[in-house]
Structures are given as structure tokens and as C-alpha cells.
C-alpha positions, 0 to 999 in steps of 0.5 A: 523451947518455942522459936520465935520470928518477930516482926516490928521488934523495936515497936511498942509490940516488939519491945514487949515481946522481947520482954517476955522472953527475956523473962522465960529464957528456957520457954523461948529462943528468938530465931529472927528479928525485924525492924525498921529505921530504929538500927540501933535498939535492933543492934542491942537486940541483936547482941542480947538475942543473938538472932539468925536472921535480921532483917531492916528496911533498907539497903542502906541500913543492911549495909551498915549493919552487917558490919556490926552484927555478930558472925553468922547472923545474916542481914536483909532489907526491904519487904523481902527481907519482911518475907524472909524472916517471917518463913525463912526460918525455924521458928515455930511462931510468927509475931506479926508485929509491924504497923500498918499493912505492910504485914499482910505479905510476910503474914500469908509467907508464914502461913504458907510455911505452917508458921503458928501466927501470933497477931499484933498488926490487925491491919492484916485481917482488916485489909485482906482478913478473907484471904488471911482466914481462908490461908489459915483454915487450908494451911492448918495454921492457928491466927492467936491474937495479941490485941488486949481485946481480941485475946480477951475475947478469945480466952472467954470463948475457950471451952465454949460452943459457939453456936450458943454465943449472943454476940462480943463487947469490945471495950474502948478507953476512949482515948486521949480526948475522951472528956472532950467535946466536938469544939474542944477537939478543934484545937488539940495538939500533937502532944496532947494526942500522944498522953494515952491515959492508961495504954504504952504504946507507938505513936500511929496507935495512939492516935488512933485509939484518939479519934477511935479508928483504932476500934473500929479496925478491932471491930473488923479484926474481930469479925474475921477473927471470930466468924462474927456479923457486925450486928454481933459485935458491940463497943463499949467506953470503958476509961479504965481499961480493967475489963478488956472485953465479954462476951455474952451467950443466949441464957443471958450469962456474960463472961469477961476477961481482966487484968491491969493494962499490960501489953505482955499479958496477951503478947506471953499467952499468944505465945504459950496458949494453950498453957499459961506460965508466971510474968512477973507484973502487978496483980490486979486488985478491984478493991483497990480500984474500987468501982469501974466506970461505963458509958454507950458508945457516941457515934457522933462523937466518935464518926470513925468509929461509924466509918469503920463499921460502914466499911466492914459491912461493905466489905470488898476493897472498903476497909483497905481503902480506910485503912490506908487513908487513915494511915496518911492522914495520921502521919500527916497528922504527926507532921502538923501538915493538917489537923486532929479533926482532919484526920476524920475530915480526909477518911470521910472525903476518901470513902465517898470517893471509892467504890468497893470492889467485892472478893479483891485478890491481893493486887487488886488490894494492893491497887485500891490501897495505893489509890487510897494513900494517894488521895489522902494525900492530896 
């Protein structure tokens, strides 16, 4: 029987996670469960789960859930009550499954506890992935990522030495927009932005996969993940998402890893690896499918996707900044306050204006993502 803390439960990750133990009620034992504003899918969770320890994002709401929740179970708020139930608890593992980089505290609370760490919120690695890396490999604590790619990855190096390996392909569907052109894009909407052709997942990630910055933070992710240079790390348009990543060795062979597009498949095998046990999902059939389609990487097309690979070969503060520049532009975007291409227009105008500062500790992330958030703002 696992232990399992989960971060983000009513999210998209969370969700699905939650699925996955319902389906295996003899493998996995939900300990604790956070979320945010969504107070009452958290309660049905709670009443199926039964949960130790909840925890939302304020006051306010703690206060009307306690009330609500069955004897025993206690409730916290805020980024403490993130802390608390990410190492204050009996869990085994740790679903880091919240958006945005308000995981990155909760996640080193959980290392520093021994806590296996199963990744979903690559903003963790992206904006402090040298602190979170170095935590690990001193606590002993094994980072198992959940991204369809990553786990991809990481499931084709299984066995493998590494010294032999030529470099990783990241596939990428392309997104919502991925037939359109640079003039098409001027006029898009929210709604339209939001129809991921093949992926169920939030709305934040959505749009990124869109404008492609989703990548580009899985290009960062995988490079602290697996020890990579971003020379050896390689995008590829994939629209059907069948292939989810490969990676290459120096006798020229190529292992891939597929499977139909289900978030569950990487969120169970992060939770039983190294052991594999049965989900109840549709196989998938290549003859069914027939033929599967490629195209190289446009990074004129895709400018974020170039940003992103600017930032993590500057390193330092750069892919916080990014990071947390997007996410306002992104909400900005989903409030109708500025437009689909002025996502890109207000990472780009941020970067020009920071200047990276190597090695930062985690107050120095803190200042340069505040300072990013404010500048995007305005």
C-alpha cells in the first residue's frame, strides 16, 4: 500500500491521479489533499478519500470547510498549509501537482522529509531546478516525472547507460493554432485557444502548448531531469501525439515510448515505477491510426519556444523570469486584457529588460520572479 500526498487535486493532474487510485484501492491510500478555490469538488474528494489533512488557499475557505469535513480530518490554508501537507504527513510520495511556481516550497518541505517526489508542476525544475536537483541527490529522494514526455523519456533510458546516449526528442503536438499562420494568429480567441486537439488538460497549460512555452519549459524541465546540454535536447511536431518522446544513442538506434493520449499512464507509472500494474484505458492500435505524421521544429513560428531555450542556456534568474512573465501574460490572456500574440509580445519586451543573476538562492528567485509578475503586469 503507497501513501499518497497530492497537490493540485482538483486540477486536471489531480483529477487524474485521484482516478488512478480509485481504480487501485489496494495499491494506493490517499494521506492528504490540496487545492485551491474549487472547495466543492475538494469536498466530494474528501468524502470518497477520507484524507488526514486538506489544505486550500484561504482563510476564508478553511474556515467554511471545517465545518463541512468528516471528524478527524484537518484543515489548512494558504502556502503553509502547501508545506504541511507536502511533509507533514505519512505519505510515501508526493504529487506535485499545482500550476505555476507556487510548488517549488512544498516540493524542497517534501525532499527534505525523504518524500518519493512524483512531478507534475515542471515550474519547480524550471525556476529553481539546481536547488531542487542538488536537495534530491543529497536527500536520496528519486524526482519521477509525470509529464507524458519526460516520463517518456525516462522510461526509454530505463536500463540504459547514459554515457552512450546521442541526445532526447521531446515531441510536441503543436497545439491548438498549429495550421495556423503568424496572420491567422492575430485574431484568435480565448475559446479557440482553449480546443486542445488531442490533450484534457487545465486551461494555463492549454494555452501554453498554444503558443508552445509549454515546451519550451519541458526543454528546461528535461535538462535538469536528465543531466542534458540544451544542444542534446531536440523538439519535434508531432500532431498525434502517439509518440510522446525518443531518445537516441551513439550506434545510431532510437528507442521511443507510445501509447494513446492519457495523462493517467505516466500519472500510475509515477506512482508504482519501478512496477507496472493494469489501468483500465484504450490500447493503442497503429493500425488503426494508419500512419503518423512529422514536421521540424519552426521557430519563427513558435518565438517562445526560442525564448525558452535562450533562457536555459542563460541560466541563473533567466527561466524564472520567463516563467513568471508568462504566467501573467497568460491570465491576462484569459481575462481578454491583451491578446494571443501578446502573450509572446510581453515575454519578450520582460527578457530584454532582466538581467540574469547566476547560481540565485531561493530569495533571490523569489525577488526576480516578483519583479518578473510586476513588469508583465504592466
Amino acid at each position: 500500500m503507497k501513501k499518497i500526498a497530492l497537490l493540485g487535486s482538483t486540477g486536471s493532474i489531480g483529477t487524474q491521479t485521484l482516478q488512478v487510485a480509485a481504480e487501485h484501492p489496494e495499491h494506493f491510500q490517499v494521506e492528504a489533499l490540496a487545492a485551491g478555490g474549487n472547495t466543492g469538488l475538494l469536498l466530494e474528494q474528501i468524502r470518497q478519500f477520507k484524507p488526514a489533512k486538506v489544505s486550500v488557499a484561504t482563510k476564508e475557505a478553511a474556515e467554511s470547510l471545517k465545518s463541512q469535513v468528516p471528524a478527524g480530518t484537518k484543515v489548512y490554508f494558504g502556502n503553509e498549509g502547501l508545506i504541511e501537507i507536502a511533509a507533514g504527513t505519512d505519505a510515501d510520495t508526493v504529487v506535485t501537482a499545482v500550476t505555476g511556481s507556487m510548488g517549488l516550497p512544498a516540493t524542497l518541505a517534501a525532499i527534505d522529509e525523504g518524500k518519493n517526489i512524483a512531478l507534475a508542476n515542471k515550474e519547480t525544475l524550471v525556476t529553481a531546478g539546481h536547488l531542487v536537483m542538488r536537495r534530491a541527490a543529497e536527500k536520496g529522494v528519486p524526482i519521477l516525472p509525470v509529464d507524458s514526455e519526460h516520463s517518456a523519456i525516462f522510461q526509454c533510458l530505463n536500463g540504459e547507460p547514459r554515457e552512450r546516449l546521442s541526445g532526447i526528442t521531446l515531441t510536441a503536438s503543436g497545439g491548438s493554432f498549429r495550421n495556423l499562420s503568424r496572420a491567422e494568429l492575430a485574431n484568435v480567441t480565448v475559446e479557440d485557444a482553449l480546443k486542445h486537439p488531442n490533450w484534457s488538460m487545465g486551461s494555463k497549460i492549454t494555452i501554453d502548448s498554444a503558443t508552445m512555452v509549454n515546451k519550451g519549459l519541458e526543454v528546461i524541465e528535461a535538462h535538469w531531469l536528465f543531466g542534458l546540454s540544451y544542444d542534446e535536447i531536440n523538439v519535434l511536431l508531432h500532431p498525434e501525439s502517439i509518440i510522446h518522446s525518443f531518445v537516441e544513442f551513439e550506434d545510431t538506434s532510437i528507442i521511443a515510448q507510445l501509447g494513446n493520449p492519457d495523462m493517467r499512464v505516466p500519472i500510475q507509472y509515477a506512482l508504482t515505477y519501478p512496477d507496472r500494474i493494469p489501468l483500465k484505458a484504450n490500447r493503442l492500435s497503429l493500425a488503426e491510426i494508419g500512419k503518423l505524421n512529422f514536421r521540424e521544429m519552426d521557430f519563427g513560428r513558435f518565438p517562445c519556444l526560442r525564448m525558452a531555450y535562450d533562457c536555459g542556456r542563460m541560466g541563473g534568474t533567466a527561466p524564472t523570469v520567463f516563467n513568471a512573465a508568462n504566467e501573467v501574460a497568460v491570465a491576462r490572456f484569459l481575462r481578454r486584457e491583451i491578446s494571443f500574440l501578446q502573450i509572446e509580445e510581453t515575454l519578450e519586451k520582460v527578457m530584454q529588460q532582466h538581467t540574469a543573476i547566476a547560481d540565485p538562492d531561493l530569495d533571490v528567485i523569489r525577488e526576480a520572479d516578483q519583479w518578473a509578475r510586476r513588469v508583465a503586469s504592466e
